[in-house]
C-alpha positions as CSV (number, residue, x, y, z in Angstrom):
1,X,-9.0,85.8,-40.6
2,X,-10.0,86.0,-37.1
3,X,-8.4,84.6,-33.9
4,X,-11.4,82.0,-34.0
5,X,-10.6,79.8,-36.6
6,X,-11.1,75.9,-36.1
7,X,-7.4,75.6,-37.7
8,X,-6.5,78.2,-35.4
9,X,-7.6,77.2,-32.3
10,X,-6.7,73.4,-32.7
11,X,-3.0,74.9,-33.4
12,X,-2.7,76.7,-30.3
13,X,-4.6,73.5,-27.9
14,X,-2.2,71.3,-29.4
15,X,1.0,73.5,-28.8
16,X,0.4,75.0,-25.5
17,X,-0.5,78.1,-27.3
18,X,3.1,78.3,-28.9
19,X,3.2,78.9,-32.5
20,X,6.1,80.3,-35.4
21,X,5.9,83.0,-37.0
22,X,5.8,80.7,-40.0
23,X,2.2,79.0,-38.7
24,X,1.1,82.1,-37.9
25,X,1.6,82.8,-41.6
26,X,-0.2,80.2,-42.7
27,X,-3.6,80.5,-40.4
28,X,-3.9,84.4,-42.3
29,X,-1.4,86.4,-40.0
30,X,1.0,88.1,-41.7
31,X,4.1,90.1,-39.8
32,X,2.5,93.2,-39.7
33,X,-0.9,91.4,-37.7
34,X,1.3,89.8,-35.6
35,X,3.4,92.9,-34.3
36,X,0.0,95.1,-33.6
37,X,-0.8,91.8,-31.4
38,X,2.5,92.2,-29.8
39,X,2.2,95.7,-29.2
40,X,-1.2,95.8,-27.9
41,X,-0.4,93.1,-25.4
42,X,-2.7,90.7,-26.4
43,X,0.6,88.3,-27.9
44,X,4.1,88.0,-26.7
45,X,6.9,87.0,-28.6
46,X,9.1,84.0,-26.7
47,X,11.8,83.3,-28.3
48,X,13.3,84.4,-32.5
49,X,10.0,83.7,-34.4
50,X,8.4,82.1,-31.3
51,X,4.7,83.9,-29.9
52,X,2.3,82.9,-27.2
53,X,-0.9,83.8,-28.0
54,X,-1.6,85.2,-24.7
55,X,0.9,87.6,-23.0
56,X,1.0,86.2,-19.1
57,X,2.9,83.6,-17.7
58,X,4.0,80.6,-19.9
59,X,3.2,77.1,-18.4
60,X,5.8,74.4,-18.3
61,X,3.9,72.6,-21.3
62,X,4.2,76.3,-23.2
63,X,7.9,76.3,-22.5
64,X,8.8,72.9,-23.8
65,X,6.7,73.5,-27.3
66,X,8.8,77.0,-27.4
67,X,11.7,75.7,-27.2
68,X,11.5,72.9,-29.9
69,X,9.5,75.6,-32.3
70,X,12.7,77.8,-32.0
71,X,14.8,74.4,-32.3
72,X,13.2,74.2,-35.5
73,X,12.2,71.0,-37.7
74,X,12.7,67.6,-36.3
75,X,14.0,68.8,-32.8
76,X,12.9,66.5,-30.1
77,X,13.5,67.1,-26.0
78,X,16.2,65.5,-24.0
79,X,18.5,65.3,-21.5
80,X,17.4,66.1,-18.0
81,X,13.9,67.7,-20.1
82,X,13.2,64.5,-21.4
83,X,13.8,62.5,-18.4
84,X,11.6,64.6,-16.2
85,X,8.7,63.6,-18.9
86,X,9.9,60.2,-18.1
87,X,9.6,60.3,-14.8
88,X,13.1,59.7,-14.1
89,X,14.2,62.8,-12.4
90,X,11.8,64.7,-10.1
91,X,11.8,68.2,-10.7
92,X,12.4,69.9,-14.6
93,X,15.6,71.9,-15.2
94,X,15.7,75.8,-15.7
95,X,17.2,75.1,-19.2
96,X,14.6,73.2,-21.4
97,X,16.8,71.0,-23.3
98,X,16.3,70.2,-27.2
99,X,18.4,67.5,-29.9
100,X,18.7,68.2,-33.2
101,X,20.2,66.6,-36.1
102,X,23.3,68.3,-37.9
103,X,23.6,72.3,-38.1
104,X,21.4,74.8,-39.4
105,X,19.6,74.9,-36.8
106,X,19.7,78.2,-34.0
107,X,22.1,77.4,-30.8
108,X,20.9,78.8,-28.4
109,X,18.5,81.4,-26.4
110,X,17.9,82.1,-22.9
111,X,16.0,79.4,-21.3
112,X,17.0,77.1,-24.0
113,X,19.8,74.4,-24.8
114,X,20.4,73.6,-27.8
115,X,22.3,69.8,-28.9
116,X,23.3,68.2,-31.5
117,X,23.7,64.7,-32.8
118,X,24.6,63.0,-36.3
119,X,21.3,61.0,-36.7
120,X,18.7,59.9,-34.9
121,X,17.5,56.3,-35.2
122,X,13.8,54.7,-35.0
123,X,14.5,54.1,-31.6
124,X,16.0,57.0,-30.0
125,X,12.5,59.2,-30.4
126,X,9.1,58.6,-28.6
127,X,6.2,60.4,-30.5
128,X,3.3,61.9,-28.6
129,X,0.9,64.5,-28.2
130,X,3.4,66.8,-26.2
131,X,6.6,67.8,-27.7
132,X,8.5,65.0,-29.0
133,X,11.3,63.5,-27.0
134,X,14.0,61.3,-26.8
135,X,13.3,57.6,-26.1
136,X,12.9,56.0,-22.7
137,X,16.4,54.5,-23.1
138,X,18.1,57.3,-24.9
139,X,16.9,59.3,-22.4
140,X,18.6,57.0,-19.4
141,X,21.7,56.7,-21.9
142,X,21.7,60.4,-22.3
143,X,21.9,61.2,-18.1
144,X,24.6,58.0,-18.3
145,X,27.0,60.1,-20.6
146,X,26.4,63.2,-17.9
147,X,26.9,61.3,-14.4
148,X,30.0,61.8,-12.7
149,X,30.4,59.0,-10.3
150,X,29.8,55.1,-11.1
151,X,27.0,55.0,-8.3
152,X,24.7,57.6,-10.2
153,X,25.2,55.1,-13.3
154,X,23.9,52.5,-11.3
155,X,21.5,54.2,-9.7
156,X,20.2,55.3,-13.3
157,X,20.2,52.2,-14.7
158,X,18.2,50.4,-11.6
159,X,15.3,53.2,-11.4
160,X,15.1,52.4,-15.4
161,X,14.4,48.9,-14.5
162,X,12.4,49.5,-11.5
163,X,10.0,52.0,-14.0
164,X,8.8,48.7,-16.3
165,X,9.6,51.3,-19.3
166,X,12.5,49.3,-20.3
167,X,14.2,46.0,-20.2
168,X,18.2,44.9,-19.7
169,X,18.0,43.4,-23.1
170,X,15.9,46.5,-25.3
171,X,18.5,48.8,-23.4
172,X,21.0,46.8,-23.9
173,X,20.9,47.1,-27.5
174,X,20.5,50.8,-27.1
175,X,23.7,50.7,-25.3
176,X,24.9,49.3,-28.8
177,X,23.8,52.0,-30.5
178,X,26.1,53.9,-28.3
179,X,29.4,52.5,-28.9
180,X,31.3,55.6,-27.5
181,X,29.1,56.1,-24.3
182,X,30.7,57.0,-21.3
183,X,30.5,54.4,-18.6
184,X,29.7,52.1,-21.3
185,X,31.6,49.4,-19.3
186,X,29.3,50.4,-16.2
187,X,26.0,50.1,-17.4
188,X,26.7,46.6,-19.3
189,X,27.6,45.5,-15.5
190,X,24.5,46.6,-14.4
191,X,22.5,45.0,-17.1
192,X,23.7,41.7,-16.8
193,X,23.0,42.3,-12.8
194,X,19.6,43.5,-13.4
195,X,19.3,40.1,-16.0
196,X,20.1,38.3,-12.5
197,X,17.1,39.7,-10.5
198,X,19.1,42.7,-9.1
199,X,16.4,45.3,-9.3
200,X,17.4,48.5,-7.3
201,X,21.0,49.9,-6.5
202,X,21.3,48.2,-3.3
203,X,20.6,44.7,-4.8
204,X,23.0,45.8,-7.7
205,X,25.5,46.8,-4.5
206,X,25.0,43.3,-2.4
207,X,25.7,41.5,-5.5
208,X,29.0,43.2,-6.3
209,X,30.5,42.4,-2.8
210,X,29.1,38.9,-3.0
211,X,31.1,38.2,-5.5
212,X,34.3,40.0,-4.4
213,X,34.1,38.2,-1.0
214,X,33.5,34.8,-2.4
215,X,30.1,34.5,-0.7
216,X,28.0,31.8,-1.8
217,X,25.3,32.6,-4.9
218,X,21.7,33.4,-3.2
219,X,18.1,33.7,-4.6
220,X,16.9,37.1,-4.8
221,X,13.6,38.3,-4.4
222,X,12.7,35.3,-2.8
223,X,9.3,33.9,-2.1
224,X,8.8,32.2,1.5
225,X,5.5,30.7,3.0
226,X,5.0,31.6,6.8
227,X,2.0,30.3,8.4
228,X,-1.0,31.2,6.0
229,X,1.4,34.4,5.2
230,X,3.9,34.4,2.0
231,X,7.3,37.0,2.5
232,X,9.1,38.2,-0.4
233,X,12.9,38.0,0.7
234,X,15.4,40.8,-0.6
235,X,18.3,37.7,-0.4
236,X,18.1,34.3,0.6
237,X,21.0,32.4,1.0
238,X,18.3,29.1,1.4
239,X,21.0,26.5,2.2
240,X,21.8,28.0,5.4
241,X,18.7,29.8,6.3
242,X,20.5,33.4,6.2
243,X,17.8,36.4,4.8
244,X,19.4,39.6,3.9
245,X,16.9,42.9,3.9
246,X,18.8,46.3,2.2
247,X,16.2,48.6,3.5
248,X,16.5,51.6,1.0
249,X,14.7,54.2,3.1
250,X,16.6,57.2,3.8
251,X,14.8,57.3,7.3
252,X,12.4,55.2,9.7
253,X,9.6,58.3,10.3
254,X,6.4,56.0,9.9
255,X,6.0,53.7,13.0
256,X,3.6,51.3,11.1
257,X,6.5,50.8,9.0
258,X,8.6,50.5,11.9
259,X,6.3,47.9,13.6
260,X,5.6,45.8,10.7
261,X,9.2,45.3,9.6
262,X,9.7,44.5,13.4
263,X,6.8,41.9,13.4
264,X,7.7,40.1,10.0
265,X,11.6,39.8,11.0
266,X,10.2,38.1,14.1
267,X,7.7,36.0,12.6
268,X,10.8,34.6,10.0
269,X,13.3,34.4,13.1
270,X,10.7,31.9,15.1
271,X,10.5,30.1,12.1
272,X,14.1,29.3,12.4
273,X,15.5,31.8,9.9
274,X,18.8,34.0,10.8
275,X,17.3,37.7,9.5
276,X,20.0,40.5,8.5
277,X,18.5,43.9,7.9
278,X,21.1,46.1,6.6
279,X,20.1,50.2,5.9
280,X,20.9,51.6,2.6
281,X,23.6,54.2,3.5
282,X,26.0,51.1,4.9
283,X,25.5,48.7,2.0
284,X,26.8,51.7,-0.1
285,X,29.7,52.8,1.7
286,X,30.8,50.2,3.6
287,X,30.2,47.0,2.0
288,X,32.9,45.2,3.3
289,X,31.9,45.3,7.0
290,X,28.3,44.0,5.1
291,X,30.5,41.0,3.7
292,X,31.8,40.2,7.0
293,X,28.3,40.2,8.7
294,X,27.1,37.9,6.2
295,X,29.5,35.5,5.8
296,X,29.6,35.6,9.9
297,X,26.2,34.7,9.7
298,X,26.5,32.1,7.4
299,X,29.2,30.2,8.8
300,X,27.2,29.9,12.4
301,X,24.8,27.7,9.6
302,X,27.5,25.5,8.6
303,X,29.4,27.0,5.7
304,X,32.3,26.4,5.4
305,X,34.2,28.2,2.9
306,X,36.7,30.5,4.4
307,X,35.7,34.2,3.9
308,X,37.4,36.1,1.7
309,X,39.2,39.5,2.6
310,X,38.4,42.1,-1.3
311,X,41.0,44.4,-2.1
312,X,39.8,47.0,-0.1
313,X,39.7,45.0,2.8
314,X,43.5,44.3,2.6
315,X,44.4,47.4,2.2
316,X,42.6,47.8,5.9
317,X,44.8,45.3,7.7
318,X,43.5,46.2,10.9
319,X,39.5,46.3,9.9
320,X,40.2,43.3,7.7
321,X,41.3,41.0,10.4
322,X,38.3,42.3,13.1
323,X,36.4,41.4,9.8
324,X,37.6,37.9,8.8
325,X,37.6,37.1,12.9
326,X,40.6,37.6,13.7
């Protein structure tokens, strides 16, 4: 058989030009075929009883279908492999990551990581044209059970909502499926949060020391008309006419930006609306002076519960009291 064969060639489109030695078998090359190709330098072999048909540089795509061919039967990308398919981490990894079900199956060669699971459920794989991978919220559970500080969880679990991929509830009951994840009491935090309208880390973050504080309950993701205009508020506490912005950018480089946030917190503050804009960086690591702001703020509109110093704060005597106005 020639290397133009309509079986052939629909092989090799659909797997990067990756193929076993096994399906090389079966499209009329035996071993002895395949190793002149391999010698003459017209094939390269990959990995154990992996070829590319073409000896240069493998593409990404030709590294992923490697590396669940050598995985062998069933083997599906994951980890940080999967969720750079998904979009939720930026760059791929090195190591191309595979899951597989039980042993039997190779452990490990260079450029690959081989793991293992007991079972894999209808929804823990998503089926597609490239390799197949783990789920959209197996994969997010997956990078859950690897994160080492609670903000990454919530961070992970926020850019899963924020993708539209997913919903608290259908991860939720992933989360089930998981009953020894790590975290497990973190992301079930962040779920019912993200139920409340909480969409990114920062609103997960302003919620948290709401609560802890005592502040009062506020709409979120608000709606308010200005002129012939309509502004979407990050938090409205609308009894008192306080609005809270957590401005997630890391940095304030675009002066358009710049100008237009300017203009629209002016526009609500002539309307008689008491604008806080709080960067990202200080919601996160100091949300207690955040609190104090707030609650500041929302006393000068007539509230008149007293505020209320967290743990942390009395563990601060001297912050806590410049905080609670003392």
């Amino acid at each position: 058989m020639d290397d133009t064969g309509r079986g052939w060639v629909a092989l090799l489109r659909a797997q990067a030009g990756v193929f076993t030695v096994e399906q090389a078998a079966e499209n009329g090359f035996d071993y002895y075929r395949l190793r002149w190709k391999v010698r003459s330098g017209r094939w390269r072999r990959v990995h154990p009883r992996v070829y590319s048909a073409h000896s240069g540089p493998l593409s990404w795509a030709a590294r992923l279908w490697a590396a669940v061919l050598f995985a062998g039967s069933g083997a599906v990308l994951c980890r940080q492999t999967a969720a750079h398919a998904w979009g939720l981490v930026e760059a791929p990894t090195p190591i191309v990551h595979v899951l597989v079900v039980g042993a039997g199956h190779p452990r490990a060669t260079p450029g690959v990581a081989v793991h293992r699971t007991r079972e894999l459920r209808r929804g823990d794989v998503f089926r597609s044209r490239a390799p197949t991978r783990t789920s959209f919220d197996r994969t997010v559970l997956d990078l859950v059970e690897l994160a080492t500080r609670p903000d990454d969880v919530q961070a992970l679990v926020a850019k899963a909502m924020q993708r539209g991929r997913t919903t608290p509830a259908r991860l939720g009951r992933a989360l089930e499926r998981r009953p020894r994840l790590r975290h497990r009491r973190l992301v079930r935090e962040a779920l019912v949060l993200a139920e409340q309208g909480a969409e990114s880390l920062l609103e997960i973050r302003h919620e948290e020391l709401g609560r802890a504080h005592g502040l009062p309950v506020p709409r979120r993701q608000a709606h308010h008309d200005r002129g012939n205009r309509s502004a979407r508020l990050d938090v409205f506490y609308e009894s008192y006419g306080v609005a809270v912005e957590l401005d997630g950018r890391l940095s304030h480089t675009e002066a358009r930006q710049w100008w237009d946030d300017m203009d629209r917190d002016n526009s609500l503050q002539t309307q008689g609306l008491l604008v806080l804009r709080f960067p990202g960086f200080i919601v996160l690591n100091d949300p207690c002076r955040v609190a104090a702001t707030i609650a500041k703020a929302l006393h000068s509109r007539g509230w008149t519960t007293p505020y209320h110093p967290c743990p942390t704060c009395q563990t601060t005597p001297d912050r806590s009291k410049e905080m609670c106005g003392g």
